[in-house]
N, C-alpha and C positions, 0 to 999 in steps of 0.2 A: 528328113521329112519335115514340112512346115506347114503350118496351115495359114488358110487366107481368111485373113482381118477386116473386117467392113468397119474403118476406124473412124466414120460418119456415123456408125449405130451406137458406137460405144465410149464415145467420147461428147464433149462441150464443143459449143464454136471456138472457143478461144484454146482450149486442150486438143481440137483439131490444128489448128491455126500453126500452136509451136510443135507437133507431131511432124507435121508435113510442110516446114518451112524450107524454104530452098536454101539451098548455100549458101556463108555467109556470117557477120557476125548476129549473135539472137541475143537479150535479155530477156527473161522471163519474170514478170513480177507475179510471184506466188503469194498470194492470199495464206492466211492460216486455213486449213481443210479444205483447201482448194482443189485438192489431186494433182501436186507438184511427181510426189513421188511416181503415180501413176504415169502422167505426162513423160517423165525419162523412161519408163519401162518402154513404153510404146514408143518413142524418138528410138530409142535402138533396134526397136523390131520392123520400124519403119525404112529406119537406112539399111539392114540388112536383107528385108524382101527385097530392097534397090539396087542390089549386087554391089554392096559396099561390102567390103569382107570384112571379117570381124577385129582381125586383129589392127588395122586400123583405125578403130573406133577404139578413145580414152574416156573411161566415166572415173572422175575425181567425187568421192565422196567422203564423208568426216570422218567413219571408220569402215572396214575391209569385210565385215559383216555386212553395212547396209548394202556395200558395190554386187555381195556374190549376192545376197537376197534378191536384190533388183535383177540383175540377168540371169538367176533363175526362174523369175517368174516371166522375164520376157522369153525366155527358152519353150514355158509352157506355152505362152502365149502363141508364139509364132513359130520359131526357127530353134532346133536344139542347139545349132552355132552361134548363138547368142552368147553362150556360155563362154565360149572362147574371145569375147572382147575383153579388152584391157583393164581389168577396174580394181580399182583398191583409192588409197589415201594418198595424199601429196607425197606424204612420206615415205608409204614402201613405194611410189614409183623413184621419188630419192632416189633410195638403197639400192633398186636394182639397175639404176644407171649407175651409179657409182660404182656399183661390186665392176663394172666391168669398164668406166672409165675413170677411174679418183689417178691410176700413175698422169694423166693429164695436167692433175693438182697439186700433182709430186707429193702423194703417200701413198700406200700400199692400199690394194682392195681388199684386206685380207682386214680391214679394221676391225673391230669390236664395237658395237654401239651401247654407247651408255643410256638406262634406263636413269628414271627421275630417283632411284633409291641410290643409283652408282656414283650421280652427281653430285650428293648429300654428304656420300662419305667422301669422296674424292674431295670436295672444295673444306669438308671437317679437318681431313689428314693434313691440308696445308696451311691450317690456322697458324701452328708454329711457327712456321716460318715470316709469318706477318705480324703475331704478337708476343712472340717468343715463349718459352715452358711459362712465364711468369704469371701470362693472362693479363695484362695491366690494365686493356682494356676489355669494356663489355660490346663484342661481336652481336651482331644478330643469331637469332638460331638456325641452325643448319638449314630448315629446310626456306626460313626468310631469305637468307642469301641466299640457294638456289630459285628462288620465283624474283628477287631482283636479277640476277643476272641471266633469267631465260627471256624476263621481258624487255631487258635491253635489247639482246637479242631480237626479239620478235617485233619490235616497232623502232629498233635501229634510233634510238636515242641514245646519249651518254648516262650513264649513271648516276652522275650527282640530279641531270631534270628529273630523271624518274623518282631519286630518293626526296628531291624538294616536295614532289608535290604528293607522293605515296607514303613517305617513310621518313615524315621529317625529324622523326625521334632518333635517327642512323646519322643525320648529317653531319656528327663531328668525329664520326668514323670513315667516313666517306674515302677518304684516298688509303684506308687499309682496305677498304671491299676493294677499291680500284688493283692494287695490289695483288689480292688474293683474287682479281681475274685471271691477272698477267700469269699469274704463277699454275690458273686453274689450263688456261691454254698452254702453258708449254709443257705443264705435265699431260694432257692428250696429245699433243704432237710428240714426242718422245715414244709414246706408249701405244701409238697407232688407235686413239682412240675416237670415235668422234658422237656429240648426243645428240638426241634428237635435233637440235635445235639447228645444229654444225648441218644436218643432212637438206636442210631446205637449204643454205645460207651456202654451200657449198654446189648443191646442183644448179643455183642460182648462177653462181661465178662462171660455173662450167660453160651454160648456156651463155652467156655475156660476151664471156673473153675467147670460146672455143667455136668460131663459126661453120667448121666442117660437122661439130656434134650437135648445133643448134640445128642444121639444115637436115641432117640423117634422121634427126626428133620429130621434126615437124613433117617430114614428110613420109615416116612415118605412120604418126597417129593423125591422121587426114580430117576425123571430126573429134573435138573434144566437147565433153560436157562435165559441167562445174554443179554439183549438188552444193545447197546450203552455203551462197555465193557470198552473203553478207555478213558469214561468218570464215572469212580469208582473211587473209593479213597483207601487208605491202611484198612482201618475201613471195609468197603464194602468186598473187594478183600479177607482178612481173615473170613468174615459171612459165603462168599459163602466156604471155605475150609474146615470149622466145618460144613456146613450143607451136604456136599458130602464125609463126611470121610468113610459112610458106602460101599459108589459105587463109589464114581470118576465119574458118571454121569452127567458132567456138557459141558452144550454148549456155552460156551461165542464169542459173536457176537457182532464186533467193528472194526474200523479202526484206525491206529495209523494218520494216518494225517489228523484226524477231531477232535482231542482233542478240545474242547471250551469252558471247567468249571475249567481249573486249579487254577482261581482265586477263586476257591472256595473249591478249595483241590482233584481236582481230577488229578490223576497222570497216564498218559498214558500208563507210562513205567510197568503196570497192562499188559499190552499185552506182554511184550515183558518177562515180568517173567511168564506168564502162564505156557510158556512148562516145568520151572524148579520147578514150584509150581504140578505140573502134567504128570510127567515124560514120561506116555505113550500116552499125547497128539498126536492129528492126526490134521494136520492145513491144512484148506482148503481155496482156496484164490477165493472171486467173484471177477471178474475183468473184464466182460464185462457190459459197459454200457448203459441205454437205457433212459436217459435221453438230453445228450449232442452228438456233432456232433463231427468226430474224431479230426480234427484240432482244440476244443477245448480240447480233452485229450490229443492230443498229447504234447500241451501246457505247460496242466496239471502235466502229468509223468514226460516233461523235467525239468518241477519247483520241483515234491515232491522228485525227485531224488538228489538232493540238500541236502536233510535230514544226517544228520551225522547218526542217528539210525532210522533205518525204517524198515517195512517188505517190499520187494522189489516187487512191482507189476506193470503192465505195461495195463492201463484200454483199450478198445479198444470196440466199435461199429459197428452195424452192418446197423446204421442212414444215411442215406447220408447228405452233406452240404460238401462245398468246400470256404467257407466263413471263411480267415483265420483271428483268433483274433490280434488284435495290444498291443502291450504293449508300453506306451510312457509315456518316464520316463521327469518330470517339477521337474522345480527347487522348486518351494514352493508350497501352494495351493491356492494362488493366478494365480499364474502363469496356475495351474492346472483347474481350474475356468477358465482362459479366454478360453484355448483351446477347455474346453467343450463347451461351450458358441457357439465359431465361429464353431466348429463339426455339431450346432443342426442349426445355421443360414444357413450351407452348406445343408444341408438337407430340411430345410424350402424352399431354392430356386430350388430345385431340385424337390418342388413337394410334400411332405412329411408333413404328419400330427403330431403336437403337440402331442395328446392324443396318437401317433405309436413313442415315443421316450419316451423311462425311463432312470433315472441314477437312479444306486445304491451306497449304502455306505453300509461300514462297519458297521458303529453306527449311527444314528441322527445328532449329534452335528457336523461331520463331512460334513456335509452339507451348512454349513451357508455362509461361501465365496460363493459357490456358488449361493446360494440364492440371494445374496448382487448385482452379476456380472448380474446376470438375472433379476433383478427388475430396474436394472441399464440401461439394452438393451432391458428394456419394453418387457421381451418375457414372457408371462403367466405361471404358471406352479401350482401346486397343491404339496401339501407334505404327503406321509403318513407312520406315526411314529413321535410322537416328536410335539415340536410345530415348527412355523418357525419362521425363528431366527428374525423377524421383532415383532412375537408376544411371544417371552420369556422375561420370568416376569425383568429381571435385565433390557433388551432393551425397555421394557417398562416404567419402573422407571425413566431410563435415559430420554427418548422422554418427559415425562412428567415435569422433569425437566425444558427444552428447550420449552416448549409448555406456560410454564407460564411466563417463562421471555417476550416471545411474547406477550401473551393476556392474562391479568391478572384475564381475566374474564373466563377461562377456570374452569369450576367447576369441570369436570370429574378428569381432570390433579392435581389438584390441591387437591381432596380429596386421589387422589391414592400417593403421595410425601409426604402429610403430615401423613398416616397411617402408613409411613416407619419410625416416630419417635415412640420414647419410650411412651407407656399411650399413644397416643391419637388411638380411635378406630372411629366408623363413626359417632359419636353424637359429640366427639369433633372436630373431623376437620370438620365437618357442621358448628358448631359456630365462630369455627376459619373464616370459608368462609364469613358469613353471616357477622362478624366485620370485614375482611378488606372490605365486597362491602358500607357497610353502613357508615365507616371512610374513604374510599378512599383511603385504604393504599396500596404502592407500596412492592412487594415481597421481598425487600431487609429490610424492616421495620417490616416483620414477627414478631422478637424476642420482640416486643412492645405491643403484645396481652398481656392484662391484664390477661388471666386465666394462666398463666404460673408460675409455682412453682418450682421443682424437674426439670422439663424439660427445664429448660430455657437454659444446654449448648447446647442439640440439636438445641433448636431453633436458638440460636444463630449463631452457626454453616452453618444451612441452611438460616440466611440473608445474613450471608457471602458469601455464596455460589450463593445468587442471586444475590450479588453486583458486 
């Protein structure tokens, strides 16, 4: 059963426009709060009132959640066979052409895929072999060389460009990472393995070099549509060219100034080669608002207009608000700290409720001056994301530190300082406790515990450090 959509009542000109474009290639320039995500709800409900069958239609999106949320609500919308179009992530459509054509690639479909915790221990296990039991040299940590060698991987560069300009403190390691590639690929080939990384870069080859699987793909999945385009990679941006060589069929749907995975190899400038990867592309720009009020777009447009390369759009609302944003630019984040500080005390005297005032940050950690400024001016506040920086693990080390030179009798402080040495786990720094209360030893005489063997330059160290 399906109902009928009057998608002129419920939609924009320009959200009509890429709904019910014709065949063909499309770009969608999506505005932030533009109704990007709505726009593909309604393109699949639109092709399939059109007798396009479902399984046909591919929605590529960034995870396997957004795809089923999306053609569930287009299911409500219009057609319950919505639900049976094709949608998930680059990568489980990977997977499932591979489970059923990788002997093409000459290994088993029976692989195993490696999660990012597999490939930490798997590239840990072959240090030996590149720097033998001795350790001579200092490696990166596990999880730095797996994010060098996945972003090789993902923007198809050599390893020493990416470590010049990322990791120039590695570069006289450099041809043991190289090494410990070589060693990391042929233990997956041996062991039938392959990571995520292998699944784009392998159905890639497939599509490439196999022109009977390229043609059977493409024709196939007849319309593709690309969620969150400006966050694809060069890997990605060529899947989707081989899987639309039979139609040109493809709707990719992105903003160039919401890029936010390049450090993960996704390359924006996927937008801005589309029309030349697509010749007969038709680009359609959302560019009204309905999330924010115009004086903040207005804001907005004069900041993205700044862009050296941009699609040129100008967002605009139909919201009311007359409440213009401030920009105020501090010298440090200290300095950026007190002003927020006295902004939320102007406010508290004015009447204004604690729990009616948020700050944001970019990231967590960017937080902590201010944290520091506010626990300082007694004004309460709650964190969510991260820990706060009063409770991360290094500022706790430290306070514990400090907490015993005060009271030697702090047990808690005192088993969490001595866990941070080498071998002692929480049976030995119990005993360690239980000999200084029962000797009356002071914390600068730590290194004097009889059980100490191999450990005694830590310990030593840390009486130092109490003295």
């Amino acid at each position: 059963m399906s109902n009928k959509i009057q998608y002129d009542k419920v939609l924009n000109k320009a959200q009509l426009s890429a709904v019910t474009a014709p065949e063909g290639p499309i770009l969608v320039i999506a505005g932030a709060g533009s109704g990007k995500t709505r726009t593909l709800i309604y393109r699949v409900a639109w092709l399939i009132e059109r007798g396009v069958p479902p399984k046909e239609i591919l929605l590529l999106t960034f995870t396997r959640k957004a795809a089923r949320e999306m053609l569930e609500r287009a299911a409500k919308l219009s057609d319950r066979r919505c639900k049976n179009v094709s949608g998930g992530t680059f990568h489980s459509l990977a997977q499932y052409v591979l489970r059923q054509e990788a002997h093409r690639l000459g290994f088993s479909p029976s692989f195993t895929i490696m999660d990012r915790s597999d490939m930490e221990e798997a590239t840990h296990a072959l240090v030996p072999e590149v720097d033998g039991e001795k350790r001579s040299i200092r490696l990166p940590k596990r999880s730095t060389i797996a994010t060098i060698i996945s972003k090789a991987a993902n923007i198809e560069k050599p390893l020493d460009e990416i470590m010049e300009t990322e990791y120039p403190q590695f570069l006289p390691v450099v041809s043991q990472i190289e090494h410990l590639l070589t060693l990391y690929r042929e233990y997956k080939r041996k062991n039938n393995l392959i990571d995520y990384d292998d699944l784009l870069l392998f159905l890639r080859l497939l599509l490439k070099e196999d022109a009977e699987i390229r043609l059977q793909l493409s024709n196939r999945y007849k319309y593709i549509m690309v969620d969150e385009y400006q966050d694809t990679n060069r890997i990605q941006s060529d899947i989707i060219r081989y899987l639309s060589s039979l139609h040109k069929n493809v709707m990719a749907v992105g903003d160039d100034s919401q890029c936010i995975y390049s450090f993960r190899g996704a390359n924006f400038k996927n937008m801005f080669d589309f029309p030349s990867h697509f010749p007969e592309a038709r680009i359609i720009k959302l560019e009204e608002n309905y999330r924010s009020t115009q004086p903040i777009l207005t804001m907005t447009n004069a900041l993205m207009d700044q862009a050296r390369e941009k699609y040129t759009k100008c967002l605009f609302t139909r919201r009311e608000g007359n409440e213009i944003p401030l920009v105020i630019d501090t010298g440090n984040e200290r300095d950026q700290a007190f002003y927020v500080c006295r902004a939320i005390e102007a406010l508290l005297d004015e009447g204004k409720q604690l729990r009616d005032i948020a700050v944001l940050f970019r990231a967590g950690f960017h937080s902590f001056e201010l944290e520091l400024e506010l626990t300082r001016r007694n004004i309460p506040f709650a964190k969510y994301g991260g820990f706060k920086f009063m409770e991360s693990a290094h500022i706790k080390d430290l306070l514990a530190h400090l907490r015993v030179v005060i009271n030697k009798e702090d047990i808690l402080s005192w088993g969490r300082l001595l866990r941070l040495l080498k071998n002692i786990g929480p049976g030995r720094s119990q005993a360690i406790i239980d000999w200084m209360k029962k000797e009356d030893v002071a914390a600068d005489r730590i290194d004097e515990w009889p059980g100490i063997s191999k450990e005694r330059e830590g310990f030593g160290k840390l009486a130092k450090l109490m003295n």
